[in-house]
VOVEX-513218 format. One line per 2 residues: number of its first residue (from 1); for each residue x, y, z of N, C-alpha, C, O. Coordinates in steps of 0.001 Angstrom, whole numbers, plus 500000, padded with zeros to 6 digits. Last residue first. Layout:
BEGIN
NUM) X:Y:Z:X:Y:Z:X:Y:Z:X:Y:Z ~ ...
***
This chain:
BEGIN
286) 167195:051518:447019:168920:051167:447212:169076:050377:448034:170212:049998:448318 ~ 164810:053066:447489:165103:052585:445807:167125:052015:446018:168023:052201:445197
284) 162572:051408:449809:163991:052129:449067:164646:051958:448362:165250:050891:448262 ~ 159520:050826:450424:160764:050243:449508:161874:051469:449325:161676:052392:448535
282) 157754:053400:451779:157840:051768:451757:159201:050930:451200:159822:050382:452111 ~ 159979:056645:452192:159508:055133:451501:159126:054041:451865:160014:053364:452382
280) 158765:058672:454279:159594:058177:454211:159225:056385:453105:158490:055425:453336 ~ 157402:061374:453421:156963:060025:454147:157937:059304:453851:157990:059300:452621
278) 156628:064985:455173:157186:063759:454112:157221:062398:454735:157136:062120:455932 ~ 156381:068420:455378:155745:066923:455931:156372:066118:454536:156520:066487:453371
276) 156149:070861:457128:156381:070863:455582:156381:069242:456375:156381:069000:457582 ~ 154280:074558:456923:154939:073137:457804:154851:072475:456538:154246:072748:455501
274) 154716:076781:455722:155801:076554:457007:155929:075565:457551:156833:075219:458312 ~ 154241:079500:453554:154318:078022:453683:155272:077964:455292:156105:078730:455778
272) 152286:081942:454763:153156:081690:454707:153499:080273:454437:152930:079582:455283 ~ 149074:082891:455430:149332:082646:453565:151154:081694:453749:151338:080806:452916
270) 148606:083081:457668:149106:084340:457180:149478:083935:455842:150196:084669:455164 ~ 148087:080384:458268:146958:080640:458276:147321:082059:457602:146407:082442:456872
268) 150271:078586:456181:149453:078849:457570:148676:079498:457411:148222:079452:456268 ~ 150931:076022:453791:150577:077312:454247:150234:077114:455697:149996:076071:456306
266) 152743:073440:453439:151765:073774:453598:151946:075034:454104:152934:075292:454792 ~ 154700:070718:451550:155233:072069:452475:153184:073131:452326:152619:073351:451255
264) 155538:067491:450790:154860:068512:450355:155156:069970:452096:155657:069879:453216 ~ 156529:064647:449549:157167:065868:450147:156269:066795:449805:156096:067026:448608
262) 156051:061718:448609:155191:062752:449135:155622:063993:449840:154939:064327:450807 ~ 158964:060083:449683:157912:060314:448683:157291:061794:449759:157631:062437:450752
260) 162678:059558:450282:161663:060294:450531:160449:060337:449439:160800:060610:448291 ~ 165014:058529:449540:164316:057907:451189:163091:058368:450996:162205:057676:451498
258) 165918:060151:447445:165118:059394:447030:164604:058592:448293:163624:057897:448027 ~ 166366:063390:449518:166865:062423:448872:165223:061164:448338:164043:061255:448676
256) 165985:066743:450300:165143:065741:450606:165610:064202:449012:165172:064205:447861 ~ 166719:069441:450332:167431:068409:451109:167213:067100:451127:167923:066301:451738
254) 164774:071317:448550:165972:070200:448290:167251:069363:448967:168265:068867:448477 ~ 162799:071828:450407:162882:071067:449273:163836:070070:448758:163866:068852:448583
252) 164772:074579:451414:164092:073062:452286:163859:071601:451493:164444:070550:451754 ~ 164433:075605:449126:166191:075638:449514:165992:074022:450740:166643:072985:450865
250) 161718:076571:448812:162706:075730:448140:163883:075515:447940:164417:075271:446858 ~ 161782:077585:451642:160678:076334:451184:161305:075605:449985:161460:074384:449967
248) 161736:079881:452649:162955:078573:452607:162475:077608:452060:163124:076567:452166 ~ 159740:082099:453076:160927:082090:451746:161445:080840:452078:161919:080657:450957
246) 159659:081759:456689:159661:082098:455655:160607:082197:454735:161812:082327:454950 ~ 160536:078479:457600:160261:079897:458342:160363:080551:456945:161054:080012:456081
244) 159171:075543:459020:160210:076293:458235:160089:077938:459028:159798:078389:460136 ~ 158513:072321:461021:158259:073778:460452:159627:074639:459938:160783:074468:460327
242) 157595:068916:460162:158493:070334:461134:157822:071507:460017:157154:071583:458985 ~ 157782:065402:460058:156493:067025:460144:157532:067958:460983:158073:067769:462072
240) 157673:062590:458332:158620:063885:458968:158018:064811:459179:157514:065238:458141 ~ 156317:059308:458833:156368:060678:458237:156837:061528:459594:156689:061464:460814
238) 156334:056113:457909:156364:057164:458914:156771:058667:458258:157481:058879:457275 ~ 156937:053900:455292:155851:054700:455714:155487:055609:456750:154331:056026:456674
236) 158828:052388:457771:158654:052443:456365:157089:053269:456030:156160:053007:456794 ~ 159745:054303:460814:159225:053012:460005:158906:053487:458698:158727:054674:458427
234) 162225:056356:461252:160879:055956:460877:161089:054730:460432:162054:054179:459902 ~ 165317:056229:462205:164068:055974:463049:162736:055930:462531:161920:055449:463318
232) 166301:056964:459439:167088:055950:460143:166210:055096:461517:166305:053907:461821 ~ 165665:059042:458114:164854:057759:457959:165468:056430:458647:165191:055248:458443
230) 166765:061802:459759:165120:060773:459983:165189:059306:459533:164869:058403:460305 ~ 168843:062152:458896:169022:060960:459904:167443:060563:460315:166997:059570:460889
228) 168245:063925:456596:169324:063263:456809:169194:062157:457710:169478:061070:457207 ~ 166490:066125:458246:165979:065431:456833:167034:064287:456938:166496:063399:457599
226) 168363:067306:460473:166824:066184:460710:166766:065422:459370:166967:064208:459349 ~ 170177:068460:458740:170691:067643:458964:169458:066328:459838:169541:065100:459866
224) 169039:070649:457942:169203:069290:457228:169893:068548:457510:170389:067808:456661 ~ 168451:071499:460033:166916:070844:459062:167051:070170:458219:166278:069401:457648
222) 170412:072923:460965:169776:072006:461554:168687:071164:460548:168377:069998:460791 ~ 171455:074424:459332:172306:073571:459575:171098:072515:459855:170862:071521:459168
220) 169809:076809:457583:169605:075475:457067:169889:073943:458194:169233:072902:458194 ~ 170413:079229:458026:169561:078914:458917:169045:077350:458558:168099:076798:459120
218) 173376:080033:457834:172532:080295:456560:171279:080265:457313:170814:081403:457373 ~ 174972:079513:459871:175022:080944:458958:173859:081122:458042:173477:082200:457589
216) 173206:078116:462260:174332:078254:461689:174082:079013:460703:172895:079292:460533 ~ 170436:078869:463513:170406:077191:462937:171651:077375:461669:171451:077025:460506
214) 168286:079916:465719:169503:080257:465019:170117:079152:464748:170390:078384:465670 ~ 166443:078948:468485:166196:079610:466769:167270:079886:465901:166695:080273:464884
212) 167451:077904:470374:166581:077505:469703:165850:078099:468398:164967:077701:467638 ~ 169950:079746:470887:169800:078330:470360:168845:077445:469912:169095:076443:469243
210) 168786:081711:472269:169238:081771:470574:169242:080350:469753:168825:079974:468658 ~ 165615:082168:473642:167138:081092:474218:167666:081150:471729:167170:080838:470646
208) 164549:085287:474633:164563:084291:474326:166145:083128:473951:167344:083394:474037 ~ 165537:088046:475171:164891:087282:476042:164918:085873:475537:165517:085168:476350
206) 166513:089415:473064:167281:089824:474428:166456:089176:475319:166523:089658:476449 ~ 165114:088511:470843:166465:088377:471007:167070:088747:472048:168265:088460:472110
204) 161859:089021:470965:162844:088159:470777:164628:087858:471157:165044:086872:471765 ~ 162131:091922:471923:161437:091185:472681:162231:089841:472597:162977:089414:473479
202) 163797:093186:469672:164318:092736:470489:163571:091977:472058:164229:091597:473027 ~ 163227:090734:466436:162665:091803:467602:163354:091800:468799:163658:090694:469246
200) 165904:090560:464632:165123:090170:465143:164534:091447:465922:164974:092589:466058 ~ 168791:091612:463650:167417:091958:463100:166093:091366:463728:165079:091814:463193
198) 170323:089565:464770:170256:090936:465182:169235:091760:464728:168812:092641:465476 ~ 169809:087448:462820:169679:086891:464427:169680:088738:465199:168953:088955:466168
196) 170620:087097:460574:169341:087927:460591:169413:087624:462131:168221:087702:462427 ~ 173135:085402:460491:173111:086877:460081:172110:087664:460410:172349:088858:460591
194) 172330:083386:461052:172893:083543:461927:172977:085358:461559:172873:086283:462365 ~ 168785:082303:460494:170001:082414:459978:170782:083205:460743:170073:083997:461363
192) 166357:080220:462069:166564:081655:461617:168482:081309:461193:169173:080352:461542 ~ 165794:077925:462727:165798:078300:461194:166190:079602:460829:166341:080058:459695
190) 165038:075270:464815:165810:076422:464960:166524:076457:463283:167291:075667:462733 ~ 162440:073053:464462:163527:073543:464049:163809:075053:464677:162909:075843:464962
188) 160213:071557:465678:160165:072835:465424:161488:073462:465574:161767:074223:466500 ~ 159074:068336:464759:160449:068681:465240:159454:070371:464492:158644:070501:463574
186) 158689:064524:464498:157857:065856:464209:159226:067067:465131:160070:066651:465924 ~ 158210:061487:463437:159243:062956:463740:158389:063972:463769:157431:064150:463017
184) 156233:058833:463563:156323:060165:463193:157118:060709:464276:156968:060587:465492 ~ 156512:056240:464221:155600:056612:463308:155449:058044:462843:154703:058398:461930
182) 159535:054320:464501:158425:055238:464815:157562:055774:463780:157871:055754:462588 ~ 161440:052698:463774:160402:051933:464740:159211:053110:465071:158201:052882:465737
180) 164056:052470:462542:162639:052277:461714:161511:052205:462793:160571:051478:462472 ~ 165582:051905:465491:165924:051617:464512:164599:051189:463639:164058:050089:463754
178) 165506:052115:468366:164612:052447:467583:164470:052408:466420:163393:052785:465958 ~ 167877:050173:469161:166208:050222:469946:165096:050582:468917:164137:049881:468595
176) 169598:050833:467508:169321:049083:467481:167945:049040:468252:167083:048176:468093 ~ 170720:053033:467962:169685:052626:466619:169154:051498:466633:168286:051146:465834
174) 169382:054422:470842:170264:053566:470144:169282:052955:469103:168105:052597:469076 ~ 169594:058094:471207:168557:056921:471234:169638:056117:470178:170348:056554:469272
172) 170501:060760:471785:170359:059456:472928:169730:058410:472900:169308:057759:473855 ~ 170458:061815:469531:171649:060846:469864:171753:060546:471138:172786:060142:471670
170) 168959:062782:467553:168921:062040:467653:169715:061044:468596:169679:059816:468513 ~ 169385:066431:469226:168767:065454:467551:168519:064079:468113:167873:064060:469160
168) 170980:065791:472157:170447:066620:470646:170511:065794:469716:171242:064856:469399 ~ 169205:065123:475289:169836:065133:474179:169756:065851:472591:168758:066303:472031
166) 167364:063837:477856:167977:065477:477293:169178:064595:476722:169866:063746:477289 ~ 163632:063679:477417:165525:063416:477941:165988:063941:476827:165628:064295:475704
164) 160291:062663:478735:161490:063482:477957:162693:062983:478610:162907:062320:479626 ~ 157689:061048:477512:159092:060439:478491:159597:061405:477508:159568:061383:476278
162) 153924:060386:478214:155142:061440:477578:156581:060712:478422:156600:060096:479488 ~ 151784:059426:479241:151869:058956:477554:153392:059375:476895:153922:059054:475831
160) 150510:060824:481303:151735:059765:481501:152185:059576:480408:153411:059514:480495 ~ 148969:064152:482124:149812:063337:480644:150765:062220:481008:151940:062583:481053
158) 148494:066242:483786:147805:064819:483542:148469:063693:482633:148289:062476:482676 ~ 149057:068587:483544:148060:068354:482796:147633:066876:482373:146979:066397:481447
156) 150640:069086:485464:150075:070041:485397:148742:069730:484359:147703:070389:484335 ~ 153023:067254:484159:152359:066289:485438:151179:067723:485902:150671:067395:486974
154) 153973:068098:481965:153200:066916:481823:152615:066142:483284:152066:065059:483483 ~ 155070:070815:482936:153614:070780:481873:152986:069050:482089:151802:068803:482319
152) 157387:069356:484125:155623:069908:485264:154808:069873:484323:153820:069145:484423 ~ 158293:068825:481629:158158:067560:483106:157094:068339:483618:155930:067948:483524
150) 158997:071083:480604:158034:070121:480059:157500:069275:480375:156497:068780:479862 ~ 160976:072136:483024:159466:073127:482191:158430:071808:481689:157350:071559:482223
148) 162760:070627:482195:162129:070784:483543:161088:071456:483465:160141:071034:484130 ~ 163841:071027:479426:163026:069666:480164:162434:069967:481401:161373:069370:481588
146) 164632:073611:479726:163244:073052:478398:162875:072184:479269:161828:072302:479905 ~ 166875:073023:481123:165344:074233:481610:164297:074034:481415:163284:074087:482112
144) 168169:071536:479743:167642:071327:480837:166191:072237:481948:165304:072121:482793 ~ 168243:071371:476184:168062:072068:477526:167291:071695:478769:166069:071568:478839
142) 168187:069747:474334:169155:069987:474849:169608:070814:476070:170670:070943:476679 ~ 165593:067388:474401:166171:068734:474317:167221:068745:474966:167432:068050:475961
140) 163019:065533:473078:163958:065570:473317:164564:066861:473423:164168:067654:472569 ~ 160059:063215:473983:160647:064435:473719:162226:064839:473882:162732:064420:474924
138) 157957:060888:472883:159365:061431:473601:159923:062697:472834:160124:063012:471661 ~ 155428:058663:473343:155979:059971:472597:157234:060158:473537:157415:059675:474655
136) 152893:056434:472174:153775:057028:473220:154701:057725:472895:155029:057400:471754 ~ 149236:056547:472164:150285:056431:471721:151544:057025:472545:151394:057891:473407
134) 147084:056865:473492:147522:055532:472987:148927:055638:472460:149647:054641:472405 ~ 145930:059427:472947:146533:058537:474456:147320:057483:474413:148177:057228:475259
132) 145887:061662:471550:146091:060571:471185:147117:059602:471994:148279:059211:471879 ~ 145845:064490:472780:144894:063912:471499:144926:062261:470975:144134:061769:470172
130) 147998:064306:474751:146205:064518:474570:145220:063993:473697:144192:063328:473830 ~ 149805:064345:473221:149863:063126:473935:148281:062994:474130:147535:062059:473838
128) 150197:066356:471633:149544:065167:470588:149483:064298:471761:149026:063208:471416 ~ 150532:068214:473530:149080:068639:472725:148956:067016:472161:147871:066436:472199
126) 153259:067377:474928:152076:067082:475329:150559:067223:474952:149607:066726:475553 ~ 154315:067988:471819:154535:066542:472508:153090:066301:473386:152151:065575:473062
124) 154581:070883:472147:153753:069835:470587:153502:068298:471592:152410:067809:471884 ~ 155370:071441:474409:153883:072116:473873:153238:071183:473163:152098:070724:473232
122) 157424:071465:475551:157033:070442:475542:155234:070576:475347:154278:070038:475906 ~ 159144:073369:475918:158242:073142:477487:157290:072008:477132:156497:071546:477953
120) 161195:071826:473718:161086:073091:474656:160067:073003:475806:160496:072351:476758 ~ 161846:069440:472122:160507:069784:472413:160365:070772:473301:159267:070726:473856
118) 163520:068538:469981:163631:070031:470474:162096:070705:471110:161475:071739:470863 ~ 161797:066027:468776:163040:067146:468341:162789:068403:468973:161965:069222:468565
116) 159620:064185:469442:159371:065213:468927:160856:066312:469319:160774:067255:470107 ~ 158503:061126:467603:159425:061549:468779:159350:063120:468507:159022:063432:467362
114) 156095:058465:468681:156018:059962:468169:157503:060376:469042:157784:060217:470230 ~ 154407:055614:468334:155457:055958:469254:155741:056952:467753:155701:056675:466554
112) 152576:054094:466514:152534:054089:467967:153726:054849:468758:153869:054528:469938 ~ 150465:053597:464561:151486:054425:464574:152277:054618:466069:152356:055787:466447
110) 147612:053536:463069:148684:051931:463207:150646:052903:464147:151771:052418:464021 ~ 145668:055161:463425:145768:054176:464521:147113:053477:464136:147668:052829:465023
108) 147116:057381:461340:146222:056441:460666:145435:055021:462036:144776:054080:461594 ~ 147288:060487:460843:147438:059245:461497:146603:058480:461151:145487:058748:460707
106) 147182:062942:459867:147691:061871:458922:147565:060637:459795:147834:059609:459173 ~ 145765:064581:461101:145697:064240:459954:146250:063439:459350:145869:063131:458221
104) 147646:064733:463401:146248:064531:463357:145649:063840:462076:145144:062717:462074 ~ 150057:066417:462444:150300:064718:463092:148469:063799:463217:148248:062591:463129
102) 148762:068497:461681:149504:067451:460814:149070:066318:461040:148301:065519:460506 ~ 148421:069548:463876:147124:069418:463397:147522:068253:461987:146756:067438:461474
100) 150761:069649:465089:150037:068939:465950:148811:068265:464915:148351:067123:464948 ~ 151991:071623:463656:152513:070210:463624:151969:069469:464252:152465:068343:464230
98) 150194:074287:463692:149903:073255:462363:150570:071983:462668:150027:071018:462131 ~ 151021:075564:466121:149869:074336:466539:149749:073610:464847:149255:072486:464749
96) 152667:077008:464906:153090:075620:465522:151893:074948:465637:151774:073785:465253 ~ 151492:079280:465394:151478:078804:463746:151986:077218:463673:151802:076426:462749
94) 151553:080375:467843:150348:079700:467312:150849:079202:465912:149987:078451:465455 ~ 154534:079590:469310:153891:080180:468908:152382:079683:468129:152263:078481:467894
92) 156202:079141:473019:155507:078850:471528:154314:079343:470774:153235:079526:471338 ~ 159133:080588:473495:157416:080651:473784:156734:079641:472526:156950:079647:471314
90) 161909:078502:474688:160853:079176:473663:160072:079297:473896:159586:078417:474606 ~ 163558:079546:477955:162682:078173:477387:161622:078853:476167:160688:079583:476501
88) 164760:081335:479078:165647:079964:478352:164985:079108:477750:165416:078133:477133 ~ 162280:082214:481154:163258:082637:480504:163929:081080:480267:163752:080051:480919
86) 159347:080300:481079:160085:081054:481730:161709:081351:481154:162238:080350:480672 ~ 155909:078209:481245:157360:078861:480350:157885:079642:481184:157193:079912:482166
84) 153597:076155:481125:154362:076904:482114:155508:076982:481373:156070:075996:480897 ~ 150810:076624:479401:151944:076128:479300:152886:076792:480569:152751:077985:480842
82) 147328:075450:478574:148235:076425:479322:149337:075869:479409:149307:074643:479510 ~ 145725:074731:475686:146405:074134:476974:147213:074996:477177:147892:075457:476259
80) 144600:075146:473296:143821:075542:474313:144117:074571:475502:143319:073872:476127 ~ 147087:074971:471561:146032:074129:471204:145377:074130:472816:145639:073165:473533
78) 148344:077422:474309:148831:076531:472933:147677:075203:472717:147437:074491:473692 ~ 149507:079509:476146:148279:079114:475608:149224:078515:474120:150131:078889:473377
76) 151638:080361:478613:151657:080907:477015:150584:079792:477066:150686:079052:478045 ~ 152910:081605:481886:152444:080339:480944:152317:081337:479782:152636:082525:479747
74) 154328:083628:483015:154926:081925:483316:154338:081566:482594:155045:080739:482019 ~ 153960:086446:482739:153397:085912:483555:153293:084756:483717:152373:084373:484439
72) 156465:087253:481542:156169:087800:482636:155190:086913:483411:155447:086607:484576 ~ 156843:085618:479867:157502:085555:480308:157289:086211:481458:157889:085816:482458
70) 154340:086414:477745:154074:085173:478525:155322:084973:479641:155005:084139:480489 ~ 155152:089029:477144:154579:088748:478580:154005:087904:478803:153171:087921:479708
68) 159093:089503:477188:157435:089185:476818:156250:088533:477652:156366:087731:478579 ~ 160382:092336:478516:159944:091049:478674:158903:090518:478334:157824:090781:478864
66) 160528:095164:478305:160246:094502:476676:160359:093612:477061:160636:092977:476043 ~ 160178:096742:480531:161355:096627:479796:161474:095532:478768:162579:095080:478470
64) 157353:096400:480717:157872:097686:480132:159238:097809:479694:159621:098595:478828 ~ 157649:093994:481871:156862:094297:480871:157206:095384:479961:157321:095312:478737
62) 158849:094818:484246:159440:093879:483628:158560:094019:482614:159373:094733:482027 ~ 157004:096431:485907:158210:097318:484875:158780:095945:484373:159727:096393:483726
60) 154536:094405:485654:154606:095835:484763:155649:096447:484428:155797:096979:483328 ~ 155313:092762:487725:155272:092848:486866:155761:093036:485604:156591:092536:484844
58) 155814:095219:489705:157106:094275:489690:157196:093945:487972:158057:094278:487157 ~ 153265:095555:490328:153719:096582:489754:155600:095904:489306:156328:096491:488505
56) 152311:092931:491224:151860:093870:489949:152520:094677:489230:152561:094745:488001 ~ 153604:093013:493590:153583:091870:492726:153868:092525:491389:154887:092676:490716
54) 152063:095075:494999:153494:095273:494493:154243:094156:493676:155344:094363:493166 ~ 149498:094415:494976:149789:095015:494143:151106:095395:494239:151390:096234:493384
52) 150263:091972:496989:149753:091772:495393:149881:092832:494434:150249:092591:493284 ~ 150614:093381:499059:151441:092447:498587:151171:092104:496771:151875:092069:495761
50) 148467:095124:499925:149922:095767:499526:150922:094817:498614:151729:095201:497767 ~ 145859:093440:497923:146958:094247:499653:147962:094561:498737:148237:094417:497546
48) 142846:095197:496704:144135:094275:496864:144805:094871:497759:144738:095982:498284 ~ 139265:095682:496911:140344:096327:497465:141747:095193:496721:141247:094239:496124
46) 137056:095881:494215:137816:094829:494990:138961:095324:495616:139884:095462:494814 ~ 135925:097443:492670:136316:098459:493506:137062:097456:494369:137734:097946:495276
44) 135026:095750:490248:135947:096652:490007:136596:097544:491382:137602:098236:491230 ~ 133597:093399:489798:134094:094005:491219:135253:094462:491174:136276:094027:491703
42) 133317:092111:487455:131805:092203:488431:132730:092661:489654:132412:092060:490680 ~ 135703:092235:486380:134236:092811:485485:133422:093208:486622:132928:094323:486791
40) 137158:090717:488080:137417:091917:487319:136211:092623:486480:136284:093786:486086 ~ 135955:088174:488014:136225:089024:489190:136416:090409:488918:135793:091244:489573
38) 135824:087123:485564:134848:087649:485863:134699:088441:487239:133734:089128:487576 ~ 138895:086824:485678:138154:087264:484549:136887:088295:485012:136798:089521:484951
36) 139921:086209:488613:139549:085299:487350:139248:086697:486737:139410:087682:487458 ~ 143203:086789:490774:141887:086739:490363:141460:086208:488963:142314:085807:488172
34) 146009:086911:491496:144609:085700:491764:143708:085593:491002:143325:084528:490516 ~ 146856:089069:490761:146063:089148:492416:145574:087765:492453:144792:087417:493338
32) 148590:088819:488967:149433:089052:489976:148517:088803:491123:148935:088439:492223 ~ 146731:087654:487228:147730:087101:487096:148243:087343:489017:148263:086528:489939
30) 145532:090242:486420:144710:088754:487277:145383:087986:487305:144710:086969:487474 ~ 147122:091900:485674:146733:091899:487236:146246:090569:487809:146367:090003:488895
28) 148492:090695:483189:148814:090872:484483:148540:090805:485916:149067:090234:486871 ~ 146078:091335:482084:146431:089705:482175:147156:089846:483527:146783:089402:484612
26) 145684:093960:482284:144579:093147:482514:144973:091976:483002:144520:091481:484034 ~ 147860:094851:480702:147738:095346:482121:146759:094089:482739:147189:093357:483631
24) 146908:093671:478178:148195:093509:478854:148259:093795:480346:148706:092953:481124 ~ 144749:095570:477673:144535:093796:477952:145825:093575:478433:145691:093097:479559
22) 145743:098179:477782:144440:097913:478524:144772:096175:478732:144996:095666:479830 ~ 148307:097981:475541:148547:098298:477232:147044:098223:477742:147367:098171:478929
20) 147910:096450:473081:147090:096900:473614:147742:096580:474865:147847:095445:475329 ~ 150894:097690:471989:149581:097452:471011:148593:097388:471539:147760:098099:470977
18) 152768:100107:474163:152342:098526:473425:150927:098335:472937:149947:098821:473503 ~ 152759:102361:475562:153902:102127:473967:153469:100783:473451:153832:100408:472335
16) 151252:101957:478103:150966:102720:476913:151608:102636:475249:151057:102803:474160 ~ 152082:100913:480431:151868:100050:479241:151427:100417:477983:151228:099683:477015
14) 151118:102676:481803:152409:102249:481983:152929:101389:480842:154104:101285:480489 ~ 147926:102912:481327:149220:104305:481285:150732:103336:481313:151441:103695:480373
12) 147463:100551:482426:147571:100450:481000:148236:101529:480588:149053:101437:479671 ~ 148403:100270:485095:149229:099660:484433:148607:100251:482838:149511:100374:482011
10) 146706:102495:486197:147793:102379:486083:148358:101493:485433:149280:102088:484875 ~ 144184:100907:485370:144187:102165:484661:145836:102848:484797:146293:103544:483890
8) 144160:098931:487313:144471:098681:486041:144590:099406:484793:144897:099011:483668 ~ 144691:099959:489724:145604:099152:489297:145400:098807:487718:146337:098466:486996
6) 141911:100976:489675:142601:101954:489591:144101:101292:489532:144929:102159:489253 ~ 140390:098268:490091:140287:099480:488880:141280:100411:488848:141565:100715:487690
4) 140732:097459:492173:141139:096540:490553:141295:097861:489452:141997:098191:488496 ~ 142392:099481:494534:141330:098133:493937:141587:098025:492619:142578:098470:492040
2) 144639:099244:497357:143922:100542:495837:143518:098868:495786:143845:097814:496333 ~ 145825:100391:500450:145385:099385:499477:144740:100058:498259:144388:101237:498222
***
């Protein structure tokens, strides 16, 4: 048997080529033995069995072969809710939490039903179900993985407020049901361009699901084609919230027809514009 300490001085040697192999090793272990945080601080000589630390070390070479390591260790952290993720299903990233903080900001109580486009483990969906009980939300994806991932997130954290199903874009919902009837789209587009898809990191690209980021030659297909069939499900006054990806902001811009006021596109926190928000007209000028 070996103890915390000397499992974790091996994994950070093993983990040496990455930005910080000490905290990486770290997550891991308390990952692989059970243990909390403060177990690791206050009882460094804690024996583990054989079982756990071969867990560990299982891990670690999946780590070392550039599996990212929310993938290694099943969840990813998002608006300070744990997420259960696993290969085929996007990690999500912090600059996302802006479509949550959107949907926050603009609500007004009168808004009652949120649909959220390509909701992957179902990060955005179940963060706004939290924040705003009352209201009822659906998620949609084309992946069955996504959905089965986003189903436990919502029974792992309590959430009835949520109904996913699997479809793309818009087209398991009849216009005659929802037709103008929601209060906000919200959607984390697949934007990368089909050309830059090899230039990616290969953490990214030899683990993650392409389809959720690669959005036909240019990286436009998808976003404009959301801009396009949103105003068919908002209510008059409901608003569009997604995210871009860098530089697109005024190629994004101009998808956006007279359906549309208040188009505006917001920074993150790295200066980048990325979430971009619009309201669909009271009156349409046609």
């Amino acid at each position: 048997m070996s103890n915390l300490r000397d499992l974790h001085r091996k994994g950070t040697s093993l983990l040496k080529d990455f930005d910080k192999p000490a905290l990486e090793a770290k997550t891991i272990l308390l990952k692989a033995a059970g243990f909390s945080e403060e177990k690791f601080y206050s009882a460094p000589e804690l024996r583990i069995s054989d079982k756990k630390r071969d867990k560990y070390l299982e891990m670690l070479g999946k780590r070392k072969r550039g599996m990212p390591l929310a993938y290694v260790i099943g969840t990813k952290e998002f608006w300070s809710m744990d997420f259960k993720i696993g290969r085929g299903v996007l990690i999500p990233r912090p600059e996302t939490e802006g479509l949550v903080k959107k949907i926050l900001d603009l609500y007004s109580g009168n808004e009652k039903m949120i649909i959220d486009i390509g909701t992957g483990c179902g990060n955005i969906a179940l963060a706004a179900a939290r924040e705003l009980p009352g209201v009822k939300i659906v998620g949609l994806d084309v992946s069955e993985k996504a959905l089965s991932y986003a189903e436990k997130n919502a029974r792992y954290h309590h959430l009835d407020n949520v109904r996913f199903i699997r479809g793309d874009m818009f087209g398991p919902f009849s216009k005659a049901v929802l037709k103008k009837k929601c209060g906000f789209i919200v959607c984390n587009p697949p934007y990368v361009a089909e050309k830059d898809w090899l230039a990616l990191d290969p953490q990214i690209r030899k683990f993650e699901p392409k389809q959720a980021l690669v959005s036909g030659r240019d990286g436009y297909e998808f976003i404009n084609q959301l801009i396009g069939e949103a105003p068919k499900y908002l209510k008059p006054g409901g608003y569009l919230i997604f995210e871009i990806g860098k530089g697109q902001e005024d190629k994004v811009r101009s998808f956006f027809s007279e359906e549309w006021e208040h188009v505006e596109c917001e920074r993150d926190l790295a200066g980048i514009h990325r979430i971009f928000f619009a309201q669909r007209r009271n009156s349409l000028p046609f």
